[in-house]
LOKOL-361619 format. One record per residue: residue in three letters; z, y, x of N, C-alpha, C in turn. Coordinates in steps of 0.05 Angstrom, whole numbers, plus 5000, padded with zeros to 4 digits. Example, Ala and Ser with C-alpha at 12.3 -4.5 7.8 and 13.67 -1.06 7.14 Angstrom:
2
ALA515648865264515649105246515649345264SER514249555257514349795273515750015258
This chain:
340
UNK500049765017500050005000500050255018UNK498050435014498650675027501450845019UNK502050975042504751155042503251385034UNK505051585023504951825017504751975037UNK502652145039502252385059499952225082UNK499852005073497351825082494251775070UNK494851965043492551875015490052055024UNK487851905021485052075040484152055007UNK481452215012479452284986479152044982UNK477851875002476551604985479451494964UNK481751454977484851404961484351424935UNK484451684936483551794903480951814883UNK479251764904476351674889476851314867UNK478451254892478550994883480750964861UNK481650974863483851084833483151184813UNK481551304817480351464799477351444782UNK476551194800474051094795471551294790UNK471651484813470251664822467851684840UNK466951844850466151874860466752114886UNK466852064914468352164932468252504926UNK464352634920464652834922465652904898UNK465552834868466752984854469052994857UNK471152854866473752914867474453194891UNK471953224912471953364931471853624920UNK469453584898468753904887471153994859UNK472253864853474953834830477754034846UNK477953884873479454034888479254264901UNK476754294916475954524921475154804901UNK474354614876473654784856471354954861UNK469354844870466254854863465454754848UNK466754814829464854744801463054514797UNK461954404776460754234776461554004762UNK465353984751466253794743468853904724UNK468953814701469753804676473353954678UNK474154104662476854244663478354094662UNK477253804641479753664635480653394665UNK477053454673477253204693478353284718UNK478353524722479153724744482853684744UNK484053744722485653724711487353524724UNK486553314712486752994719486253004749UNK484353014763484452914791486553144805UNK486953364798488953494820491753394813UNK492653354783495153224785496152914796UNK493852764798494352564813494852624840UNK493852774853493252884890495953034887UNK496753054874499653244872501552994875UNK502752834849503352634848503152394877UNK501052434888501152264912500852264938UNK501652584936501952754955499652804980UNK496952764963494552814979494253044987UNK494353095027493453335042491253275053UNK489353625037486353515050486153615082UNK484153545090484253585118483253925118UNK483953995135483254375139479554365147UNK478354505133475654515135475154615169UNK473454475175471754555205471054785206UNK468854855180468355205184467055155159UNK466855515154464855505128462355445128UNK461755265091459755125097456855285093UNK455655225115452955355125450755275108UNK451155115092448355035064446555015079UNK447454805104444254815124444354515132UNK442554355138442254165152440854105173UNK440854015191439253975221437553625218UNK435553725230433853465227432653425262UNK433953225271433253185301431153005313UNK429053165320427152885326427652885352UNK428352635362428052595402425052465398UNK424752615429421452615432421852535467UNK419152415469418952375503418152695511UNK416752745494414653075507416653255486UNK417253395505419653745484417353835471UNK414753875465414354025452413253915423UNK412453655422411453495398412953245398UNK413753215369414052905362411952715379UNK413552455378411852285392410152135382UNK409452205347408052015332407952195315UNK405552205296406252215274406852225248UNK408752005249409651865230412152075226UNK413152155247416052325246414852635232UNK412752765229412552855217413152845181UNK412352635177412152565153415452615140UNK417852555161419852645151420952875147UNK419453115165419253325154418953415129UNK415653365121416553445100417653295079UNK417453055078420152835056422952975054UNK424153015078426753205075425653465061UNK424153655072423253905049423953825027UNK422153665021421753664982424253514978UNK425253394993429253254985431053414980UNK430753604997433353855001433254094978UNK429654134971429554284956432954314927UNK432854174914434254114896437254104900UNK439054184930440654184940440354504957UNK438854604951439454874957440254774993UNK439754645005439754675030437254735047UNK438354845071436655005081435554785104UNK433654675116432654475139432554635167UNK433754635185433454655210430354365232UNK430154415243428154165251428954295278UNK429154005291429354025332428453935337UNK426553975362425953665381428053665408UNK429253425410430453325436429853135445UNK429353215476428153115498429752815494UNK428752525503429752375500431352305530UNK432752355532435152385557438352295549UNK439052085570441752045568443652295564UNK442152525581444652665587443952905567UNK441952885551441653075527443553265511UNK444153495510446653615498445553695463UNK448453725463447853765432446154125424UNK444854125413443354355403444454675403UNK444154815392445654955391445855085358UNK444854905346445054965314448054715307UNK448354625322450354445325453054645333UNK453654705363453954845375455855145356UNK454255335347454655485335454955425310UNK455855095298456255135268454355215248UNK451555245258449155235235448255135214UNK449854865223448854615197451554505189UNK451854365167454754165159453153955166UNK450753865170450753535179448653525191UNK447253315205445353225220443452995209UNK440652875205439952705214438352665227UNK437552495240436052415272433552255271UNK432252235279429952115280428852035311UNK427951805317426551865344427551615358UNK431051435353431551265371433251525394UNK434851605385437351775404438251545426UNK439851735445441551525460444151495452UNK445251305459448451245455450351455458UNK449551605486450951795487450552015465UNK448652115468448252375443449252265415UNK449052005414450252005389453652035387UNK454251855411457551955414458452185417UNK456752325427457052665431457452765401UNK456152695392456052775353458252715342UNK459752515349461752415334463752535339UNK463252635372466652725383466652975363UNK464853185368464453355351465153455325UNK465253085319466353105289463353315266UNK462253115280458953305267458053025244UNK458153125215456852955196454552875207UNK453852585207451052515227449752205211UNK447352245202446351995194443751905212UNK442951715229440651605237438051525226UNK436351525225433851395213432951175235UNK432150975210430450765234432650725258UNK434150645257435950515276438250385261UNK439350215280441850105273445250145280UNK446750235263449250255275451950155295UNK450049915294451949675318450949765352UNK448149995345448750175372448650355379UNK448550505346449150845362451650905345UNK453750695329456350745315455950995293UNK454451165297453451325276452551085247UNK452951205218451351125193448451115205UNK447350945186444950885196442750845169UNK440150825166439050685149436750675162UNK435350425155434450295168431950175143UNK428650175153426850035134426749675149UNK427249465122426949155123423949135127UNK423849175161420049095164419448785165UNK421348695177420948385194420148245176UNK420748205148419248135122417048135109UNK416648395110414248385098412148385123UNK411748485153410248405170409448075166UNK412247905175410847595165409747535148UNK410347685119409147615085405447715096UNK405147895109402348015115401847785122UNK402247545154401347375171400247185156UNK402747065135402146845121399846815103UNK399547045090398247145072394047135088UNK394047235102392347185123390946955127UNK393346725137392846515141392346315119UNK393446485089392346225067388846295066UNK387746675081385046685072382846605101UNK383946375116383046215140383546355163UNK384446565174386146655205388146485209UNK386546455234388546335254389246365278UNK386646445288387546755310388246925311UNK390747075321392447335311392247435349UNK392947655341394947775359395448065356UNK397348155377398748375364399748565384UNK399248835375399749145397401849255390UNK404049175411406149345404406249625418UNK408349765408409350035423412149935438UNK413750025447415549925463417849825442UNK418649595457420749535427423249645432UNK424749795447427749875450427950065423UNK425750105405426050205382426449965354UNK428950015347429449755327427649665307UNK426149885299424049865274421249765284UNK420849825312419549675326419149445330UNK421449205349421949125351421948905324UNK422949005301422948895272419948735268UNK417548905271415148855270414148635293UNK415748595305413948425327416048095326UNK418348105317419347905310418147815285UNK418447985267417347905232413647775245UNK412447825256410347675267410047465285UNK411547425313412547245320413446915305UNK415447085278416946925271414446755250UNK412646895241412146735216409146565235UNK409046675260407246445272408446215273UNK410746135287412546005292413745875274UNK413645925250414445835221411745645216UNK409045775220406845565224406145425239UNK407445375259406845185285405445265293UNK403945545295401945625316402145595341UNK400745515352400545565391400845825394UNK402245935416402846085434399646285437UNK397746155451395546295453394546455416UNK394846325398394346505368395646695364UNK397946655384399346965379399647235403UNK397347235410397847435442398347635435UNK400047765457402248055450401248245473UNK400848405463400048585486402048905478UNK403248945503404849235507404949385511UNK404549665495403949905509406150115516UNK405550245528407750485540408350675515UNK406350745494405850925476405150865452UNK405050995430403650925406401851285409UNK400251155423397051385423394651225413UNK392551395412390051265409388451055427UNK388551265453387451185477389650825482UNK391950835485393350635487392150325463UNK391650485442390650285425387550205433UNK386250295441383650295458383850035477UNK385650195501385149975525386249725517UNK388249725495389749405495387449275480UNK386449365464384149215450382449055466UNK380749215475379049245498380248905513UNK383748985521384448765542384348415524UNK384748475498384648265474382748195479UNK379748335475376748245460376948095494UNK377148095503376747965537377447695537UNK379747555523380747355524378947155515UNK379046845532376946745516377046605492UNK379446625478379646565445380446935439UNK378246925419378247235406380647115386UNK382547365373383047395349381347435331UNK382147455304380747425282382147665268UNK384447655273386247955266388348005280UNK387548295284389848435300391748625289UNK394548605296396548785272397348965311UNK397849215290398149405318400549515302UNK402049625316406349675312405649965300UNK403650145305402650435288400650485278UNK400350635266397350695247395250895272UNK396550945291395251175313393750895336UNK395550735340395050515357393150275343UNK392250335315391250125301388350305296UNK388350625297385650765301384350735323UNK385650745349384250705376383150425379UNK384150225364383949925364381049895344UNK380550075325378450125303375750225326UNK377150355344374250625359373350395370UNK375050245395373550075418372849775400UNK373349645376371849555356369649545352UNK368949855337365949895339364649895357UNK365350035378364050045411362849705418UNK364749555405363949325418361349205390UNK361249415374359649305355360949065330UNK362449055333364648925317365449075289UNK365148885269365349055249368348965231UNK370349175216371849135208371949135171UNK372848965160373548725166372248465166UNK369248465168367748285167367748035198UNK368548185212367948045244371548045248UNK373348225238375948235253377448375235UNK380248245222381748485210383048665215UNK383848855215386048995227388249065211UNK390949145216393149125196395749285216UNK396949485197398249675220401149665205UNK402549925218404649975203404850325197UNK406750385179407350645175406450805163UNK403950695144401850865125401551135125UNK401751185144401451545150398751555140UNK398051875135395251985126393351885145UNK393751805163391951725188389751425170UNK391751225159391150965153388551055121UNK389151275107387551305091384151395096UNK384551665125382951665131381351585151UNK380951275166379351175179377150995154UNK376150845178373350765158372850455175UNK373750295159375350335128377850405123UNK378950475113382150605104384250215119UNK386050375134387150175138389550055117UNK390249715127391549635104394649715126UNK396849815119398849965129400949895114UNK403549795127406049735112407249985119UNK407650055089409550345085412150285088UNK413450415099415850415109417450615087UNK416650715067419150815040421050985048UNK418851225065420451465077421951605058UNK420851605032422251815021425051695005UNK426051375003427551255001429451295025UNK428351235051429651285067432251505075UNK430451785064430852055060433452065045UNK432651925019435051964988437451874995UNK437251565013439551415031440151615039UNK439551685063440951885079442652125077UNK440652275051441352505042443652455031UNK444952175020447152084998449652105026UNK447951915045450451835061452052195074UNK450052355080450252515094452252725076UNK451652815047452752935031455852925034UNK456552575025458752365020460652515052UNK459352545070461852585097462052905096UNK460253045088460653275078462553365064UNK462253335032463653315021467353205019UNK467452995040469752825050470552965076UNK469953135087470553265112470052995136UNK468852895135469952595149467352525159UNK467752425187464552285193464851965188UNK463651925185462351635181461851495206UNK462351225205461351135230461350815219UNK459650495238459150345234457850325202UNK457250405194455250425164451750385166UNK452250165154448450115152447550085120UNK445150115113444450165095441450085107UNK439649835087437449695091435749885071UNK432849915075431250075055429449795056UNK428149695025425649525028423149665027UNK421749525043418749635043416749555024UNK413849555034411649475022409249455040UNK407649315034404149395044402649465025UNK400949675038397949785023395349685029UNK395449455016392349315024389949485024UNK388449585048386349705037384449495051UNK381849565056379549465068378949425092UNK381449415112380249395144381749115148UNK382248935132382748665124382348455105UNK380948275108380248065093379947835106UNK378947665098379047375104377347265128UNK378847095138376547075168374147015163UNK373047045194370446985187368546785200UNK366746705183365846435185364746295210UNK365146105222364745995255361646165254
């Protein structure tokens, strides 16, 4: 049983069969929640002798959105655009204001200075941060949610898209329309959502008894064009061709489309191709690629909930994951293999 002078918001949420922030905004008295219910939740916090914690600073109606980038001046993909504007049209309706950073991807990375000076009440990140910067956030006592990563290693909340699923559901699916030669272009996997995609493919070879050679992996430093180019290029060389190639981005699955044609190879008649991240990129090549969406703007709603919730609670969050499910967009740069 909790002691008195020990009772936190969740305490009373839970008693109360609440929810954290209304009891937050009941006490504070930002409006938003009923005289009688207001009523009710402060005489309980009286009664059980709930002290809220002393506010950090006043709240700035702002939020910070962090992309770590290899290059300071551009995202490294972009797919991370796309959360730009997903957060815009999220926040709209919350009267918050979006900050956007890029940080250099460096161990020894410091915290911002919209951080720093109290600009924002919370953070989320994009990009695969380091351990450190994220512990830096926490000492801080800075509301902080992750994208596309996992909490068992940056201890920050997290949410995270279930790729490794539906990548294999693509493989199998393939293989009921006669492929049996695969292989596959990754970007570096120390990125978890990464990494997701190249197991979820792996695994569902290996679920078919495929040989080793049906599944060649080839690694790139980048998710660029040019990178999707040369690995191709190093594929079409081998002397069992694939039949279809799944590339880890929609940028790395266009360059894989250019040196295709070059080779006179037509898609999807001669070779399928199959990416991830359905960025605008996948709609406009030719043919429009088939692209597993990753449910950014789910992602977003997660986040925006978790991020609010430590707000609201004065409290950071930490070890918290939260799974988003995906999908694929079958378009036309895949179909069924093709005939000896």
């Amino acid at each position: 049983m909790t002691e008195k002078g020990n009772i936190t918001l969740k305490h009373l949420a839970k008693k109360l069969d609440l929810a954290s922030s209304t009891v937050s905004r009941a006490l504070n008295g930002t409006g938003g929640v009923g005289e009688a219910k207001t009523r009710e939740i402060r005489l309980l916090a009286k009664e059980l002798g709930y002290q809220p914690k002393p506010l950090r600073k006043k709240r700035a109606d702002a939020i910070g959105l962090l992309i770590v980038t290899d290059a300071k001046s551009r995202p490294d993909d972009a797919y991370h655009y796309e959360f730009v504007y997903a957060l815009n049209r999220a926040c709209k309706d919350l009267d918050w204001h979006v900050h956007v950073e890029l940080i250099h991807r460096d161990n020894d990375a410091q915290l911002p200075a919209i951080i720093k000076q109290h600009r924002v009440d919370g953070v989320l990140i994009t990009g695969y941060p380091s351990e450190t910067f994220c512990r830096r956030l926490i000492e801080a006592q800075m509301p902080t949610v992750v994208l596309d990563d996992l909490s068992k290693r940056v201890t920050c909340a997290c949410v995270c898209p279930d790729i490794a699923k539906q990548t294999a559901t693509i493989v199998h699916r393939l293989m009921d329309v006669g492929h049996e030669r695969f292989a596959y272009v990754t970007a570096p996997t120390d990125y978890p959502t990464v990494l997701q995609r190249l197991d979820g493919y792996l695994g569902a070879l290996q679920e078919a008894g495929f040989a080793t050679d049906k599944g060649s992996v080839i690694k790139v430093p980048h998710s660029a064009i040019h990178s999707g180019q040369i690995a191709t290029r190093q594929l079409m060389q081998n002397p069992v061709k694939p039949t279809a190639i799944f590339y880890a981005t929609d940028r790395l699955a266009l360059g894989g489309m250019i040196e295709l044609a070059r080779m006179g190879l037509s898609v999807p008649t001669d070779i399928s191709v199959i990416s991830h991240d359905n960025t605008s990129l996948s709609q406009e090549t030719d043919p429009p690629l088939t692209s597993v969406d990753l449910n950014i703007n789910s992602s977003i709603e997660a986040a925006i909930e978790l991020l609010q919730q430590q707000i609201d609670d004065n409290e950071v969050m930490t070890d918290h994951q939260i799974t988003i499910p995906v999908q694929t967009v079958w378009r036309a740069s895949s179909g069924p293999a093709p005939r000896s």
